[in-house]
MINULO-22925 format. One record per residue (C-alpha): x, y, z; residue in three letters. Coordinates in steps of 0.25 Angstrom, whole numbers, padded with zeros to 4 digits, always signed. Example, Ala and Ser with C-alpha at 12.3 -4.5 7.8 and 13.67 -1.06 7.14 Angstrom:
<rs>
+0049-0018+0031ala;+0055-0004+0029ser;
</rs>
This chain:
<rs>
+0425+0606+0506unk;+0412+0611+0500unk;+0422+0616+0487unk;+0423+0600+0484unk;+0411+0596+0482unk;+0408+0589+0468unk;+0397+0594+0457unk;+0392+0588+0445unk;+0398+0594+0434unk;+0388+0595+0422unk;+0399+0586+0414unk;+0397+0576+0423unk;+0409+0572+0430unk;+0411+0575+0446unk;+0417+0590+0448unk;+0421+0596+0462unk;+0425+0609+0464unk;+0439+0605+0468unk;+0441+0598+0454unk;+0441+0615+0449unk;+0455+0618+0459unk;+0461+0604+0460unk;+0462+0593+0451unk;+0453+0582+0453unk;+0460+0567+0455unk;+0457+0555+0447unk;+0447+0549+0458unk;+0440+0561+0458unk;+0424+0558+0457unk;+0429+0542+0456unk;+0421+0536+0467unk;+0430+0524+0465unk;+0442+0531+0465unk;+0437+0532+0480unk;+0438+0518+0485unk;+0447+0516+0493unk;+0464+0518+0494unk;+0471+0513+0482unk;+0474+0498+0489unk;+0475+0486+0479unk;+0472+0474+0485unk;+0459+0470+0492unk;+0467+0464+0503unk;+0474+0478+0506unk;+0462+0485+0506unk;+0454+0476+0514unk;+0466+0477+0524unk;+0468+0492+0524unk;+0452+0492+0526unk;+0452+0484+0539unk;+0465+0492+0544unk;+0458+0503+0542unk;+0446+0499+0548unk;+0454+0495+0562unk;+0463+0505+0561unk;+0450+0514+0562unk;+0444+0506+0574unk;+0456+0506+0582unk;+0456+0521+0580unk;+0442+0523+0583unk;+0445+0513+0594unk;+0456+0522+0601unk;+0451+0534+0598unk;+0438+0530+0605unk;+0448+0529+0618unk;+0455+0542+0617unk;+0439+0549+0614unk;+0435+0543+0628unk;+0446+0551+0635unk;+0441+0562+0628unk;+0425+0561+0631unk;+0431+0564+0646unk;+0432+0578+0641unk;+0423+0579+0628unk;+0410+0572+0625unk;+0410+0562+0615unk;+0402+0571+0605unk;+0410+0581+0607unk;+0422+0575+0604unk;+0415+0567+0591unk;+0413+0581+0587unk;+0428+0586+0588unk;+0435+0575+0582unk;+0425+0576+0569unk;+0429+0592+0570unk;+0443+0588+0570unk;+0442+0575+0559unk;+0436+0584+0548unk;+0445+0594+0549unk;+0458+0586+0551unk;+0451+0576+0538unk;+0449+0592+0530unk;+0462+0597+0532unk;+0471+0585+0530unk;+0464+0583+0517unk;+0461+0595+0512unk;+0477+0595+0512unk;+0480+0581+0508unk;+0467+0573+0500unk;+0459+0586+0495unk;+0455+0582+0482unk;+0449+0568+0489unk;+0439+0577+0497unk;+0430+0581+0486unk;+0416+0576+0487unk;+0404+0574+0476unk;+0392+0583+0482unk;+0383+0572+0480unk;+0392+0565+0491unk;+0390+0575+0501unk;+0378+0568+0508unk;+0385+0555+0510unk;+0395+0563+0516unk;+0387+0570+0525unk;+0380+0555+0530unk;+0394+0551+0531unk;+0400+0561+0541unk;+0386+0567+0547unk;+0381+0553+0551unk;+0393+0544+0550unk;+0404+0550+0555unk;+0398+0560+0565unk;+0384+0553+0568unk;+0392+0539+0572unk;+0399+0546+0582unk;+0387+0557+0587unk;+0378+0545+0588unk;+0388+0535+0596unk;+0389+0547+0606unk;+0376+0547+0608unk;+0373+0533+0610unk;+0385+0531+0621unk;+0379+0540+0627unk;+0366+0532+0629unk;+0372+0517+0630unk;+0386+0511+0632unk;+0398+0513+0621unk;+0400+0498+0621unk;+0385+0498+0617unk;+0385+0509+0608unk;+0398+0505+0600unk;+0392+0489+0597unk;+0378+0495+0592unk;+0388+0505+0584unk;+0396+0494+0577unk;+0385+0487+0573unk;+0388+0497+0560unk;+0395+0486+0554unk;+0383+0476+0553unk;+0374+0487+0546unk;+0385+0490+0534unk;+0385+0474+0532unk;+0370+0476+0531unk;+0370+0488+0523unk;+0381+0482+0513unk;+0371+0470+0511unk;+0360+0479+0509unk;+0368+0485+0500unk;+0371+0472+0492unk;+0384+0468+0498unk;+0389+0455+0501unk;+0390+0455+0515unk;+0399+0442+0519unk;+0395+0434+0531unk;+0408+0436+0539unk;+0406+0450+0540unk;+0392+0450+0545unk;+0400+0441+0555unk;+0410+0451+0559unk;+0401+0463+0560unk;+0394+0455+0570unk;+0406+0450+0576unk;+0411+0465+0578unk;+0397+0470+0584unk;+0398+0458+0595unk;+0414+0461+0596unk;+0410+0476+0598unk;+0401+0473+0609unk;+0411+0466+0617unk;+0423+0475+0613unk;+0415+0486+0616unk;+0409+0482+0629unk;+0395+0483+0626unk;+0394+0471+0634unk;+0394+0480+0648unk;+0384+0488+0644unk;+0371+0487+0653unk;+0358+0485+0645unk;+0354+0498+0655unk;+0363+0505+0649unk;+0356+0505+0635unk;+0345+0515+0629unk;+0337+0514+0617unk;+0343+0527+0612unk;+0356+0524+0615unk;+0355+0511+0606unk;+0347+0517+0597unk;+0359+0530+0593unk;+0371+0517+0593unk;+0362+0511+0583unk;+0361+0523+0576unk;+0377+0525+0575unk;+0379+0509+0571unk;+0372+0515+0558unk;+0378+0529+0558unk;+0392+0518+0559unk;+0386+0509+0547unk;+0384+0522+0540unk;+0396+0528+0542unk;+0404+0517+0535unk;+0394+0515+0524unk;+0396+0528+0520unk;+0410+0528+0520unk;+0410+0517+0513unk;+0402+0523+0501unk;+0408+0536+0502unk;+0422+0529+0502unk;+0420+0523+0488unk;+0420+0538+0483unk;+0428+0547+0491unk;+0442+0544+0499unk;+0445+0543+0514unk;+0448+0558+0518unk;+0434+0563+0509unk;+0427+0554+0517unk;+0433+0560+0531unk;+0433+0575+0527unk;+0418+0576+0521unk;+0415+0565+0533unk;+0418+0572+0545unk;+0414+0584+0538unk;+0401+0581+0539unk;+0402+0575+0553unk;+0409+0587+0559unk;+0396+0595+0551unk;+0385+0583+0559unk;+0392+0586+0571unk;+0391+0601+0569unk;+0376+0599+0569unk;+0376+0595+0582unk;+0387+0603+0587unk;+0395+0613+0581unk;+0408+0611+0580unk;+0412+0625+0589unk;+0403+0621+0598unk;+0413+0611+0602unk;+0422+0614+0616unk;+0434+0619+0609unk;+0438+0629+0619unk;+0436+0620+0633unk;+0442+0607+0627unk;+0454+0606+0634unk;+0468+0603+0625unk;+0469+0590+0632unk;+0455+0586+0625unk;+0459+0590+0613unk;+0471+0580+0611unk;+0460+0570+0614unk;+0451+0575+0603unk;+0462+0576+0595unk;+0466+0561+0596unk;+0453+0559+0595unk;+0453+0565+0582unk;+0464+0558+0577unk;+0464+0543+0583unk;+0447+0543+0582unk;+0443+0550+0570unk;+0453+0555+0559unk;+0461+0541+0560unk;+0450+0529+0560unk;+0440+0539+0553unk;+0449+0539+0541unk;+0454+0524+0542unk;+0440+0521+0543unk;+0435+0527+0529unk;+0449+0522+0523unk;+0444+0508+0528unk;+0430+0510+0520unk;+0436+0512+0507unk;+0443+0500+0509unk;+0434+0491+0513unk;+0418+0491+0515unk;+0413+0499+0525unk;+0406+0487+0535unk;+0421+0481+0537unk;+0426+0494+0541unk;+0414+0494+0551unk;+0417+0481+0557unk;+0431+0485+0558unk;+0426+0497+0566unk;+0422+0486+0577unk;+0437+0486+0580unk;+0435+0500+0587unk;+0429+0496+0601unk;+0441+0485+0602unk;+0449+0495+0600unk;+0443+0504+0611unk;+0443+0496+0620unk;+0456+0491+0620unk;+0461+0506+0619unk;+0451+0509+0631unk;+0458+0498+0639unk;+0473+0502+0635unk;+0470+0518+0637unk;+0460+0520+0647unk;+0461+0506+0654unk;+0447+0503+0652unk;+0444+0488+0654unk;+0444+0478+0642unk;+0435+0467+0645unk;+0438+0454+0639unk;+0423+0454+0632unk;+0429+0466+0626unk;+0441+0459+0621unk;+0432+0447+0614unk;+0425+0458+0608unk;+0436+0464+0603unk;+0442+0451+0597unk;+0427+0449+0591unk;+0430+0462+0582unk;+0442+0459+0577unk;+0437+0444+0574unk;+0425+0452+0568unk;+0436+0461+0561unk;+0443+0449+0555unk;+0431+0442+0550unk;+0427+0454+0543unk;+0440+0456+0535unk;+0443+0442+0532unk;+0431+0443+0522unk;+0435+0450+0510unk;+0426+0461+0504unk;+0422+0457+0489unk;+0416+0466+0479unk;+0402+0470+0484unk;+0404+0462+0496unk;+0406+0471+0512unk;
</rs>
């Protein structure tokens, strides 16, 4: 990938090292030639954004199942680390074949990218494990999704018009979280100040995740986001393991079906729907959206592993959808969220 990189050329316009074997497109070094798919209407975009967005969730939201089977076998940062081994490669292989010429990168991008994958793709997840560790999920994922209520924030800081319905809605989807979630349950014992202190951490490293995917979106198209992305994730987890340090040879095959759907059904599907959402529409609706994720878990828990679905549960669950609805039935103006 390092033979794509960009330079300045002393004429002036943007010149990649790839542009010398292969011709260079028209959107090439046209950062709005980025945005988004080629969808006319507002309407359409705005519809395939929230699809998106909850085809995402729900992916998440299964694949948050079939990875609880697996953690009888592996533990959690163990198999974080194997489906970002696999991602990349799957993402750098399938679109070195097919989408080569949208992987080029300006070198001046290269930081970004590294914040991107480093903390956002690989530190939400390092930083979850470690606070499940410490308190409840349920606990863990409502702190999480609080992600959506700092991009409305940062967006106003930023100048954008923020309506009053969505600040509803994000705060509709924290309270729907913690009931969907079952953060109800959780004893007040079973808290710590670290604990609370690493899922507060990762409701930032979420904000941040979709913030710069938002920016980075604006310039670059889905699959240069995934490859360079988890590129760098799979390089931040190799910082705190290497990757053959993994237990390669004593996994057994039956485990590796599980990684496998894993890999699939949690990270290549709702990673790439997600990041095709943000080009879409702005980055704090897709955050919301993602709210949709412990519903979905938890009715998946309930139909698979015949885990119990409490009716709080199913209020909170109806609370994020209402939350979902809100959101969407206010439409996104120029310089408005």
């Amino acid at each position: 990938m390092g033979s794509r990189l960009t330079f300045e050329s002393p004429a002036g316009p943007t010149e990649t090292l790839s542009t010398r074997r292969y011709p260079q497109p028209p959107s090439a070094g046209d950062p709005s030639a980025a945005r988004g798919p080629s969808v006319g209407p507002a309407s359409l975009r705005l519809g395939l954004g929230y699809g998106f967005a909850l085809a995402a969730a729900a992916s998440f939201g299964i694949g948050g199942v079939i990875a609880k089977a697996a953690f009888n076998a592996l533990a959690p940062s163990t198999l974080a680390e194997f489906r970002v081994f696999f991602a990349f490669f799957i993402f750098l292989g399938l679109f070195l074949a097919f989408r080569r010429d949208e992987l080029r990168i300006r070198r001046s991008d290269l930081p970004i990218f590294a914040l991107f994958g480093i903390v956002g793709l690989a530190g939400v997840s390092l930083v979850y494990y470690e606070a499940i560790r410490r308190i409840p999920v349920g606990v863990a994922l409502v702190i999480e999704y609080t992600g959506p209520l700092l991009l409305l924030a940062y967006a106003r800081l930023r100048g954008r018009t923020v309506g009053g319905r969505l600040w509803i809605a994000a705060a509709l989807a924290v309270v729907g979280c913690f009931f969907a979630a079952g953060a109800y349950d959780a004893g007040l014992r079973q808290l710590n100040g670290l604990g609370l202190a690493l899922a507060a951490a990762d409701a930032f490293f979420f904000a941040l995740y979709f913030a710069l995917a938002e920016r980075l979106g604006t310039r670059y198209t889905t699959p240069a986001l995934l490859v360079w992305g988890f590129g760098f994730a799979l390089l931040g987890w190799s910082i705190v393991r290497a990757p053959w340090t993994l237990p390669w040879t004593t996994t057994p095959a039956d485990v590796y079906v599980q990684i496998a759907e894993v890999v699939v059904i949690a990270t290549l599907i709702p990673f790439a729907l997600t990041l095709a959402a943000v080009r879409l529409i702005p980055a704090a609706r897709v955050g919301l959206t993602a709210t949709f994720e412990p519903v979905v878990a938890a009715v998946a828990a309930w139909v698979v592993l015949s885990e119990r679905l409490e009716p709080p549960q199913i209020l909170g669950g109806i609370v994020v959808l209402v939350a979902i609805a809100t959101a969407q039935s206010l439409r996104p103006t120029a310089g408005s969220v």
